[in-house]
PQR file with spaces between the fields and no chain letter, atoms N, CA, C, O and H, PARSE charges and radii, in Angstrom:
ATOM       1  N    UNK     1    -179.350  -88.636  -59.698 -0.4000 1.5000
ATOM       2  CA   UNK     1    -177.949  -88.258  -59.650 -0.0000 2.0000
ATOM       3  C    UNK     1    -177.158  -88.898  -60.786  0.5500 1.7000
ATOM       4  O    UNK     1    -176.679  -88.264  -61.726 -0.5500 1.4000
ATOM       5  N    UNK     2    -177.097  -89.783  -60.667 -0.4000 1.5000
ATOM       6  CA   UNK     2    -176.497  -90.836  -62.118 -0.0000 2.0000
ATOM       7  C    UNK     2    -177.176  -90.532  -63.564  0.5500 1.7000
ATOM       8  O    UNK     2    -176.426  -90.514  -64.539 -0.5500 1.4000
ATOM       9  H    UNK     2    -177.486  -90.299  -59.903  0.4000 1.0000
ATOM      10  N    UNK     3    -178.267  -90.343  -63.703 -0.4000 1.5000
ATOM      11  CA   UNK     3    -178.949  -89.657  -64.343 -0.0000 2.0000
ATOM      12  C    UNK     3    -177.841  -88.182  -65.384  0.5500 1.7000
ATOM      13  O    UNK     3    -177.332  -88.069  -66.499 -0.5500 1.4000
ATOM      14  H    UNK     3    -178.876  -90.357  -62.911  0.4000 1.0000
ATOM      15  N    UNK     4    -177.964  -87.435  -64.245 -0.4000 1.5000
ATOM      16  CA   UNK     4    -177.272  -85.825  -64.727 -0.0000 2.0000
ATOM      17  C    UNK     4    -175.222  -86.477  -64.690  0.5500 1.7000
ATOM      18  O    UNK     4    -174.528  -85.887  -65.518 -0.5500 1.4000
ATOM      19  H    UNK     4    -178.377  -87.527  -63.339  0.4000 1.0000
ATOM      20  N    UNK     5    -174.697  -87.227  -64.076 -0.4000 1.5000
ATOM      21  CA   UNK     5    -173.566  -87.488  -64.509 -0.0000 2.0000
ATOM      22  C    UNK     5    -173.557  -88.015  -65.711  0.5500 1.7000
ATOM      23  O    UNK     5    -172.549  -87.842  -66.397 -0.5500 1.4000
ATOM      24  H    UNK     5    -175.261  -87.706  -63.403  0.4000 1.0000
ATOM      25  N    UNK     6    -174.995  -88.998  -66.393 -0.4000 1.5000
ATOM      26  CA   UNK     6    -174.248  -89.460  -67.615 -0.0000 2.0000
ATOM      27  C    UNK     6    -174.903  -88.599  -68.701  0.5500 1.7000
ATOM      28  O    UNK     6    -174.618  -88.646  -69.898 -0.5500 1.4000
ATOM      29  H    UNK     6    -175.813  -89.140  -65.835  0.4000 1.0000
ATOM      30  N    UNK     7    -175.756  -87.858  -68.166 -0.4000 1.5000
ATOM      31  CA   UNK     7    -175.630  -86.302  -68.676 -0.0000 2.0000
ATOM      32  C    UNK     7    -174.781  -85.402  -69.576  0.5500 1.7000
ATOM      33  O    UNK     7    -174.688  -85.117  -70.770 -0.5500 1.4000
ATOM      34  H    UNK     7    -175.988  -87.820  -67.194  0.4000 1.0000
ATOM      35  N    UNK     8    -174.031  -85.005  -68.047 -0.4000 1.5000
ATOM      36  CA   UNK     8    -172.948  -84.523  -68.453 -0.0000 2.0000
ATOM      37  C    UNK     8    -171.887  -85.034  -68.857  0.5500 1.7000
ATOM      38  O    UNK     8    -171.230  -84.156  -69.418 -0.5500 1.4000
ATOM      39  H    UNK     8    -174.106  -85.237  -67.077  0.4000 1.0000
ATOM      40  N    UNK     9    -171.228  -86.274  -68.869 -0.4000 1.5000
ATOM      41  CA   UNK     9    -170.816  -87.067  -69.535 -0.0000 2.0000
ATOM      42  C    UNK     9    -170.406  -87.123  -71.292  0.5500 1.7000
ATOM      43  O    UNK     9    -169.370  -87.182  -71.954 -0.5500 1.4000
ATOM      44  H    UNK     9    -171.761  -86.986  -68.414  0.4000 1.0000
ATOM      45  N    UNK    10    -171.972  -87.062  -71.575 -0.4000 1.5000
ATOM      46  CA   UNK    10    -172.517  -87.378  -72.557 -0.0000 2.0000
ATOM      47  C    UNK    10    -171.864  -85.576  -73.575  0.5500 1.7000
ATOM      48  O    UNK    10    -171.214  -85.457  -74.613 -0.5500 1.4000
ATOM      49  H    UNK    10    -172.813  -87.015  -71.037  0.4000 1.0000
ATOM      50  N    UNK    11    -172.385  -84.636  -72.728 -0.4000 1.5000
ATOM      51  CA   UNK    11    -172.112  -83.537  -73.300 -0.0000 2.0000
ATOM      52  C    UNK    11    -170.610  -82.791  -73.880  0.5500 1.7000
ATOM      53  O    UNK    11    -170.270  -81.997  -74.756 -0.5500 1.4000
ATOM      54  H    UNK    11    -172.913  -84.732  -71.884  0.4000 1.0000
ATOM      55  N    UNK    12    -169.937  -83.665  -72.703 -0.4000 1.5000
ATOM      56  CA   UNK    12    -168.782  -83.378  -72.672 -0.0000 2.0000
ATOM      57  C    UNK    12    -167.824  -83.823  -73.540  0.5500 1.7000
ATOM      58  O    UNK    12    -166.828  -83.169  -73.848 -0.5500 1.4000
ATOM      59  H    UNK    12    -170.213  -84.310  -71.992  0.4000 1.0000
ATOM      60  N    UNK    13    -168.160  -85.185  -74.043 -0.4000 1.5000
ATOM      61  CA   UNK    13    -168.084  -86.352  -75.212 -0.0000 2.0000
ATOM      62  C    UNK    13    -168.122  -85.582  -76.704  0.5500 1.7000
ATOM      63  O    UNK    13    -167.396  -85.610  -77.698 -0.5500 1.4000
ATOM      64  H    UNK    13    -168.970  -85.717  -73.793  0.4000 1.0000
ATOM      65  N    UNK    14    -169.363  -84.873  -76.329 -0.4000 1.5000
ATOM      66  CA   UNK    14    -169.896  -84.617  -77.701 -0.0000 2.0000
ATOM      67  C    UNK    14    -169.605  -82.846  -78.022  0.5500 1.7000
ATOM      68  O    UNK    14    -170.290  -82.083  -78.702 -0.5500 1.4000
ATOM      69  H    UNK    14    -169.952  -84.850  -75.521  0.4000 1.0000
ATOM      70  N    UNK    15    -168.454  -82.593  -77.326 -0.4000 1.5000
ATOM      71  CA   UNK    15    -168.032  -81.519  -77.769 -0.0000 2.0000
ATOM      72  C    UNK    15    -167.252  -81.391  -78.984  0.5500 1.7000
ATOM      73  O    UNK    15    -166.297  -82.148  -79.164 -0.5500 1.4000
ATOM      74  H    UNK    15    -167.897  -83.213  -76.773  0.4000 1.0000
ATOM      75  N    UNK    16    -167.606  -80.393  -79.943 -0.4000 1.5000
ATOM      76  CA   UNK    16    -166.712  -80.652  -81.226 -0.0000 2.0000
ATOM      77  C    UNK    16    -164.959  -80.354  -81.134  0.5500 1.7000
ATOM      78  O    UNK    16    -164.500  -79.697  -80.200 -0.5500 1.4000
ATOM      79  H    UNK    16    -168.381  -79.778  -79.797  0.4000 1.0000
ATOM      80  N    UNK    17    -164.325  -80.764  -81.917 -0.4000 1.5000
ATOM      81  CA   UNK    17    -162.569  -80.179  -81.697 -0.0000 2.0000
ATOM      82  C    UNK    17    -162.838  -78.967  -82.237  0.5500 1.7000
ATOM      83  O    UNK    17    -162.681  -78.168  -81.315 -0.5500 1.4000
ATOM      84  H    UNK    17    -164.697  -81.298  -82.677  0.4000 1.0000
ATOM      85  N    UNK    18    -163.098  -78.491  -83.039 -0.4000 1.5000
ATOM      86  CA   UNK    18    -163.297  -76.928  -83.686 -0.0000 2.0000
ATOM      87  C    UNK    18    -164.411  -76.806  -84.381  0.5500 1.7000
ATOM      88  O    UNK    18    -164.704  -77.795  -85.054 -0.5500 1.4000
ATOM      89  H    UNK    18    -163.225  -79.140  -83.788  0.4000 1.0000
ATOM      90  N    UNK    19    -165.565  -75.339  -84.459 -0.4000 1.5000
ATOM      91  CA   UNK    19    -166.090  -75.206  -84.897 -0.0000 2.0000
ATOM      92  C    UNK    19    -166.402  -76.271  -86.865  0.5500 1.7000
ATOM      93  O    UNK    19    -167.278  -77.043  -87.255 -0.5500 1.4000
ATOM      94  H    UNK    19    -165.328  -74.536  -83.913  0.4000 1.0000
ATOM      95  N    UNK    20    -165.058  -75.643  -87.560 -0.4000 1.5000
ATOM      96  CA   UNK    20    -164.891  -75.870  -88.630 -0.0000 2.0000
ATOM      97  C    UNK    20    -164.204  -77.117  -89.123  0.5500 1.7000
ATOM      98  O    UNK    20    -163.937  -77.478  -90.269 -0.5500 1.4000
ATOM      99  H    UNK    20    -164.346  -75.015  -87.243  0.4000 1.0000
ATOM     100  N    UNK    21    -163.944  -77.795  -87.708 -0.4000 1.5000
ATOM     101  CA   UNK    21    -162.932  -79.338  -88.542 -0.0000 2.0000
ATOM     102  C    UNK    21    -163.916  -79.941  -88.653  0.5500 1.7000
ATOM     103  O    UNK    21    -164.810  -79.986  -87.808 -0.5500 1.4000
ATOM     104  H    UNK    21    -164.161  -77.502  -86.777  0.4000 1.0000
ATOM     105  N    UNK    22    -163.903  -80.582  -89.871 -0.4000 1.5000
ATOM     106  CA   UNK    22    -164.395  -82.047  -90.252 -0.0000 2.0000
ATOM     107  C    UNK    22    -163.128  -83.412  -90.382  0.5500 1.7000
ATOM     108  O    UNK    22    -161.909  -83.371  -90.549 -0.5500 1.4000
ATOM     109  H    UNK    22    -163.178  -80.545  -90.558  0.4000 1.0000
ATOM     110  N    UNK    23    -164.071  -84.520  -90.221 -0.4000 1.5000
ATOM     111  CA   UNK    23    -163.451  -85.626  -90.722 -0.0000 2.0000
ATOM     112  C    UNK    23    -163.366  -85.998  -92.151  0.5500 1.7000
ATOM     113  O    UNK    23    -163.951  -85.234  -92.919 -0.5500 1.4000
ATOM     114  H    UNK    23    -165.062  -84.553  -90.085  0.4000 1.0000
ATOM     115  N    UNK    24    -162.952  -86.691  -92.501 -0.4000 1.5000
ATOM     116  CA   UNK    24    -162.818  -87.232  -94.385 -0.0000 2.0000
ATOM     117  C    UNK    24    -163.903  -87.181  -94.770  0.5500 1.7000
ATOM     118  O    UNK    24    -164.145  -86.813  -95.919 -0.5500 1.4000
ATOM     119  H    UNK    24    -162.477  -87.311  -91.877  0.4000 1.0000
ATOM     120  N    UNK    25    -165.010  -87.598  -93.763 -0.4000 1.5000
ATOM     121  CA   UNK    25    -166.512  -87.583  -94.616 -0.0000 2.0000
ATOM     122  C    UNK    25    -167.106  -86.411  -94.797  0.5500 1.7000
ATOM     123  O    UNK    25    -168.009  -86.241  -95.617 -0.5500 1.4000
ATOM     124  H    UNK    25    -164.813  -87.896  -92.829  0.4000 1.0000
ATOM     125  N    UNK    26    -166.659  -85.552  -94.072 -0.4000 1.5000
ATOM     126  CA   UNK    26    -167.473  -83.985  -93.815 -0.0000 2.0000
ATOM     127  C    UNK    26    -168.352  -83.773  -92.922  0.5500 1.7000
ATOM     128  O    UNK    26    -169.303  -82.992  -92.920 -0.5500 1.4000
ATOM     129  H    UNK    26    -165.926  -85.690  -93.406  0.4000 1.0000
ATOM     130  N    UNK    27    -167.785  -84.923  -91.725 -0.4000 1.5000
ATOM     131  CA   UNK    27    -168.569  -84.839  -90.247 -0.0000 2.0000
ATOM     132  C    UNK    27    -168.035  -83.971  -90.115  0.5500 1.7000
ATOM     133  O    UNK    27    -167.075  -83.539  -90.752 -0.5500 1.4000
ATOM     134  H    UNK    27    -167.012  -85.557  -91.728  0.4000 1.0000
ATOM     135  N    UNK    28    -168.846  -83.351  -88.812 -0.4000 1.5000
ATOM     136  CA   UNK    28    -168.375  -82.558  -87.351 -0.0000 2.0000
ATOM     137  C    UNK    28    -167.162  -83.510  -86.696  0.5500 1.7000
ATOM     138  O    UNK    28    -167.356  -84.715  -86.538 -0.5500 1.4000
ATOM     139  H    UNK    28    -169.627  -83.702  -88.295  0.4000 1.0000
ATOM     140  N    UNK    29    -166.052  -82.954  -86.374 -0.4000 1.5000
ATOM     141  CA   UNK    29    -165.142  -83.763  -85.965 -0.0000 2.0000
ATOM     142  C    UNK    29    -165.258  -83.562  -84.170  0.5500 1.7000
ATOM     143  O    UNK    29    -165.459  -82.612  -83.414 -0.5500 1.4000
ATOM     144  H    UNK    29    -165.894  -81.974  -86.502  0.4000 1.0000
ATOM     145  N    UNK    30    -165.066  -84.692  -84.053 -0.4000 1.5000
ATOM     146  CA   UNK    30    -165.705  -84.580  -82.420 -0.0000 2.0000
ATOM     147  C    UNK    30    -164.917  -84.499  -81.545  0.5500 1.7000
ATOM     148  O    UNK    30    -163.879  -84.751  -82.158 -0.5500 1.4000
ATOM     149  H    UNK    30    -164.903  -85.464  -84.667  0.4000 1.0000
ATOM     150  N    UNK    31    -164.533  -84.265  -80.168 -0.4000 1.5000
ATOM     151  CA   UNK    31    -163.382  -84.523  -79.408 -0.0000 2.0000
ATOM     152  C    UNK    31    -162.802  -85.865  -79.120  0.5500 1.7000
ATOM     153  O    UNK    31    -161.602  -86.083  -79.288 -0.5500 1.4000
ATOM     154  H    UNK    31    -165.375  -84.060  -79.670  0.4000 1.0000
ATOM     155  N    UNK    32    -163.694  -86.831  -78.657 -0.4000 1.5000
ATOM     156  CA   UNK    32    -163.569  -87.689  -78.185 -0.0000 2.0000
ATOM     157  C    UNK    32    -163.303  -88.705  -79.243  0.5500 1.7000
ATOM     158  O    UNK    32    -162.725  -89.757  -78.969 -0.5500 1.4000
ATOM     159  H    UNK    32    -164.669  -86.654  -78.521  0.4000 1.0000
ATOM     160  N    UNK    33    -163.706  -88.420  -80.422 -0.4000 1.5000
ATOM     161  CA   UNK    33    -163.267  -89.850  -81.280 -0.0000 2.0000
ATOM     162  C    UNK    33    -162.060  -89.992  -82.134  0.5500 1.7000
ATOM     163  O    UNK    33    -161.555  -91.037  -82.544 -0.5500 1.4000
ATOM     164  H    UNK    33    -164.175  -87.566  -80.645  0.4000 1.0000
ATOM     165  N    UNK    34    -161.602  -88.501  -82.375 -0.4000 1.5000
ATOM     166  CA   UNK    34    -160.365  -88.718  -83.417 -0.0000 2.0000
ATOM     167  C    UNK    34    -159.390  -87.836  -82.228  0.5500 1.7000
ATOM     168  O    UNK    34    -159.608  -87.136  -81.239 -0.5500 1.4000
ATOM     169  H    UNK    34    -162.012  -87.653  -82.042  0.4000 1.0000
ATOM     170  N    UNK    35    -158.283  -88.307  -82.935 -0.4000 1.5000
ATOM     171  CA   UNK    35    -156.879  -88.345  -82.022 -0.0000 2.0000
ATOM     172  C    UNK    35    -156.552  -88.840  -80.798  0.5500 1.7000
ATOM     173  O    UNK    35    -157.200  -89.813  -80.412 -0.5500 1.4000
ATOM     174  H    UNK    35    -158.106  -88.876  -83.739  0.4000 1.0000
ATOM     175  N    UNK    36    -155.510  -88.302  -79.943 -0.4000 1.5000
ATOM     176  CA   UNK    36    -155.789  -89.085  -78.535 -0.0000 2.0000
ATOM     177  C    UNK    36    -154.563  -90.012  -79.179  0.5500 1.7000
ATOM     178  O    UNK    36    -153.980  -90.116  -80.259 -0.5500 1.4000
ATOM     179  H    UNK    36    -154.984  -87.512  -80.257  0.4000 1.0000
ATOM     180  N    UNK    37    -154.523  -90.687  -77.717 -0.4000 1.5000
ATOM     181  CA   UNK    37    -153.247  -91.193  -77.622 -0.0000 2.0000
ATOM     182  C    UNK    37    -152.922  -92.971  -78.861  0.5500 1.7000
ATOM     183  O    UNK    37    -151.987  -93.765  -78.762 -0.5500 1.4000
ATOM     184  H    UNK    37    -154.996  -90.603  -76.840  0.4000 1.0000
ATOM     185  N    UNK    38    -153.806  -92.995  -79.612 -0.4000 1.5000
ATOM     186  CA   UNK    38    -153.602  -94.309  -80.352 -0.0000 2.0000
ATOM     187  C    UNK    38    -153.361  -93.834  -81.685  0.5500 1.7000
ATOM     188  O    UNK    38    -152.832  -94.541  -82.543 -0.5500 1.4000
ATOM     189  H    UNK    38    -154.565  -92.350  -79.692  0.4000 1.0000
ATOM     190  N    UNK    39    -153.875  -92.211  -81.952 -0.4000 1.5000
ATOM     191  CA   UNK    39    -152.829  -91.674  -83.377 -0.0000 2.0000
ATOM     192  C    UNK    39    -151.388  -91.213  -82.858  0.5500 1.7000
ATOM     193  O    UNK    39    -150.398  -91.391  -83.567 -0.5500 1.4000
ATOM     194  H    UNK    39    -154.305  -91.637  -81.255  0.4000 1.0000
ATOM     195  N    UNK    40    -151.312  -90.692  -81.761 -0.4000 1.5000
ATOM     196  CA   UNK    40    -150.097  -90.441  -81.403 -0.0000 2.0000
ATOM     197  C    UNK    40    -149.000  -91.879  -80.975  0.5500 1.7000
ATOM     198  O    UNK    40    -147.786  -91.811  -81.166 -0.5500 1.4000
ATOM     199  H    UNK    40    -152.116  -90.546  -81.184  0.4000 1.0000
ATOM     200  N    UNK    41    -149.452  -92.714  -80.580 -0.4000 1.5000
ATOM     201  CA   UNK    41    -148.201  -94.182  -80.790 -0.0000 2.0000
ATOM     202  C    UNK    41    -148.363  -93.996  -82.155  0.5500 1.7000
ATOM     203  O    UNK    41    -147.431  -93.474  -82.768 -0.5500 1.4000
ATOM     204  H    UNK    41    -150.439  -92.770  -80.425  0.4000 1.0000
ATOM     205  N    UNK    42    -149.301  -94.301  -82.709 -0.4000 1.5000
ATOM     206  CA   UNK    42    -149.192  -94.538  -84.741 -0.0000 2.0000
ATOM     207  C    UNK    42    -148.200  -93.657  -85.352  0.5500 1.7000
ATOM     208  O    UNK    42    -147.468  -94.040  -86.264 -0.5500 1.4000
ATOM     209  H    UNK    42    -150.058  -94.724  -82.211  0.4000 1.0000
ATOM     210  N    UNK    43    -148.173  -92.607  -84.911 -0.4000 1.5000
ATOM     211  CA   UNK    43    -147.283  -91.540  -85.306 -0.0000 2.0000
ATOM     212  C    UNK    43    -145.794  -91.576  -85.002  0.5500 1.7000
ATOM     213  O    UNK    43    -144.831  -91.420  -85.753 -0.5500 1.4000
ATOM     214  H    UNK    43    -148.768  -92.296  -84.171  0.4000 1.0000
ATOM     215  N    UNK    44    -145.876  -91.868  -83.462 -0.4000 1.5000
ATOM     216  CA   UNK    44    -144.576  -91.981  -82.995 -0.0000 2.0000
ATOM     217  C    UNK    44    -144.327  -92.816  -83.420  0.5500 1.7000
ATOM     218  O    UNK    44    -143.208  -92.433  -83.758 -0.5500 1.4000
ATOM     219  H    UNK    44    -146.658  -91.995  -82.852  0.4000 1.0000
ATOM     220  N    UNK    45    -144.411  -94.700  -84.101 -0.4000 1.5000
ATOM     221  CA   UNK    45    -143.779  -95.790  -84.523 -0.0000 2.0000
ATOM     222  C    UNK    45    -143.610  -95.408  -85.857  0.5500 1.7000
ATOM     223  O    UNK    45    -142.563  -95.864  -86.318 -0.5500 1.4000
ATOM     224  H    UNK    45    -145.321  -95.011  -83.826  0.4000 1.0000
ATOM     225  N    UNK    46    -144.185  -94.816  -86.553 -0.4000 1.5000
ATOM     226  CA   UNK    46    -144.180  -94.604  -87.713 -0.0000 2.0000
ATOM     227  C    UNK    46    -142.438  -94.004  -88.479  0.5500 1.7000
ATOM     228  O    UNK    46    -141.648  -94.266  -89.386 -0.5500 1.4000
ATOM     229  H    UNK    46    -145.035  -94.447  -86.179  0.4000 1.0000
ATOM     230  N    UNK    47    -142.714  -92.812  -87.010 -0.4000 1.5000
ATOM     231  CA   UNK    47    -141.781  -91.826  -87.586 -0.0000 2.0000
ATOM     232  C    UNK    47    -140.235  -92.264  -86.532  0.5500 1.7000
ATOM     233  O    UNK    47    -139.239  -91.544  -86.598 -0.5500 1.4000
ATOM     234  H    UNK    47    -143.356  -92.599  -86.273  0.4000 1.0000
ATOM     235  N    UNK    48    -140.266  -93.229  -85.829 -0.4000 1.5000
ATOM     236  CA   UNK    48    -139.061  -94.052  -85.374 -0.0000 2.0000
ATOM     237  C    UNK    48    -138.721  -94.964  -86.370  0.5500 1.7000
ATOM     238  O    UNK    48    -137.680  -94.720  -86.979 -0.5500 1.4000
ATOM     239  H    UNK    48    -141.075  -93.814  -85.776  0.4000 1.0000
ATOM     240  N    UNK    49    -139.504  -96.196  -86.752 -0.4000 1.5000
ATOM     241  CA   UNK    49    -139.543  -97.057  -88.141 -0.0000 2.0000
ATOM     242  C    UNK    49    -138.729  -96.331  -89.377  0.5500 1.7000
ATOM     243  O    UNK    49    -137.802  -96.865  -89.985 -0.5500 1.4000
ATOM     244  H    UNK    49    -140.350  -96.394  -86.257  0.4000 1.0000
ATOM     245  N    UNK    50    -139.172  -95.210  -89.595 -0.4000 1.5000
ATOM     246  CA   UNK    50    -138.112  -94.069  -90.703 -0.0000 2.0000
ATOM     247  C    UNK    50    -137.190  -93.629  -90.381  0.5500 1.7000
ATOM     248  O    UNK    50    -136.506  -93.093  -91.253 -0.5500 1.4000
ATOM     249  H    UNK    50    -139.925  -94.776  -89.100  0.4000 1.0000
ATOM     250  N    UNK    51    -136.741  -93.627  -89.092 -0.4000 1.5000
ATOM     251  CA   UNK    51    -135.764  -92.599  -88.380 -0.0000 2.0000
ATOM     252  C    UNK    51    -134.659  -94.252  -88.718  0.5500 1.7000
ATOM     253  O    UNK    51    -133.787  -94.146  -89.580 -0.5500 1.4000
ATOM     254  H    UNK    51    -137.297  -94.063  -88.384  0.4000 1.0000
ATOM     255  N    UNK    52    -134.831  -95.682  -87.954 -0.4000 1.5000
ATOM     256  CA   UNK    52    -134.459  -95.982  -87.893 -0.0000 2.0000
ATOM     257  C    UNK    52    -133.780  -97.122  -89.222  0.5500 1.7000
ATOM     258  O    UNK    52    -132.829  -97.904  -89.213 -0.5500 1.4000
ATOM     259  H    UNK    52    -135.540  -95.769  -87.253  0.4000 1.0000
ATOM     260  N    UNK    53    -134.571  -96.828  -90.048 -0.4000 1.5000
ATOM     261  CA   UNK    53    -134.285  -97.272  -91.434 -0.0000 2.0000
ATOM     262  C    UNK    53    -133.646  -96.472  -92.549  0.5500 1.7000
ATOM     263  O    UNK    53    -133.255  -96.878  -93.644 -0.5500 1.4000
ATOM     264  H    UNK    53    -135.343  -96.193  -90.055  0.4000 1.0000
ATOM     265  N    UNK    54    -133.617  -95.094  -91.978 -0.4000 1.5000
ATOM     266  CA   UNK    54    -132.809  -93.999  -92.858 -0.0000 2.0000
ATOM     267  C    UNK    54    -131.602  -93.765  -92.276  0.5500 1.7000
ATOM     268  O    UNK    54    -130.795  -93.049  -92.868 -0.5500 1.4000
ATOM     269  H    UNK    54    -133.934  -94.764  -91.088  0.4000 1.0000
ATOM     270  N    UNK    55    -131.274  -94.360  -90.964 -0.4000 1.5000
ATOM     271  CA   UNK    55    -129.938  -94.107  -90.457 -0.0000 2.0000
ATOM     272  C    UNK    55    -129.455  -95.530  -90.199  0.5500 1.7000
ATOM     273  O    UNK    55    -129.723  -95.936  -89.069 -0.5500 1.4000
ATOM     274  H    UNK    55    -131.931  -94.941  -90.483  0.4000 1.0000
ATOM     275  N    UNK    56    -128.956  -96.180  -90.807 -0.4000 1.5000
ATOM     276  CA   UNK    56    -128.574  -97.590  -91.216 -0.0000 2.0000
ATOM     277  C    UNK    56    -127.923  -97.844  -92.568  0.5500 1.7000
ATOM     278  O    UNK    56    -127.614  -98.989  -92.898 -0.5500 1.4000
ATOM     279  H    UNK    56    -128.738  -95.850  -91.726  0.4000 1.0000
């Protein structure tokens, strides 16, 4: 049983984001490793940090 959960797990992990995206290197860009919620804070501080230094 544990077996086929880390199975499927595993498969589910290793689903690509799109056929055709790559990463910088010219990987297969994967679901699970790029984006997600730690580019999105990066993004959001980023673009508050500018918001809040251009209106000052």
């Amino acid at each position: 049983d544990k077996s086929e959960f880390v199975d499927m797990k595993l498969e589910e992990e290793l689903q690509l984001v799109d056929g055709n995206k790559v990463d910088w290197k010219g990987r297969s860009a994967l679901k699970f490793k790029y984006g997600g919620m730690k580019a999105a804070f990066l993004m959001l501080g980023k673009y508050t940090v500018l918001f809040l230094v251009s209106h000052n």
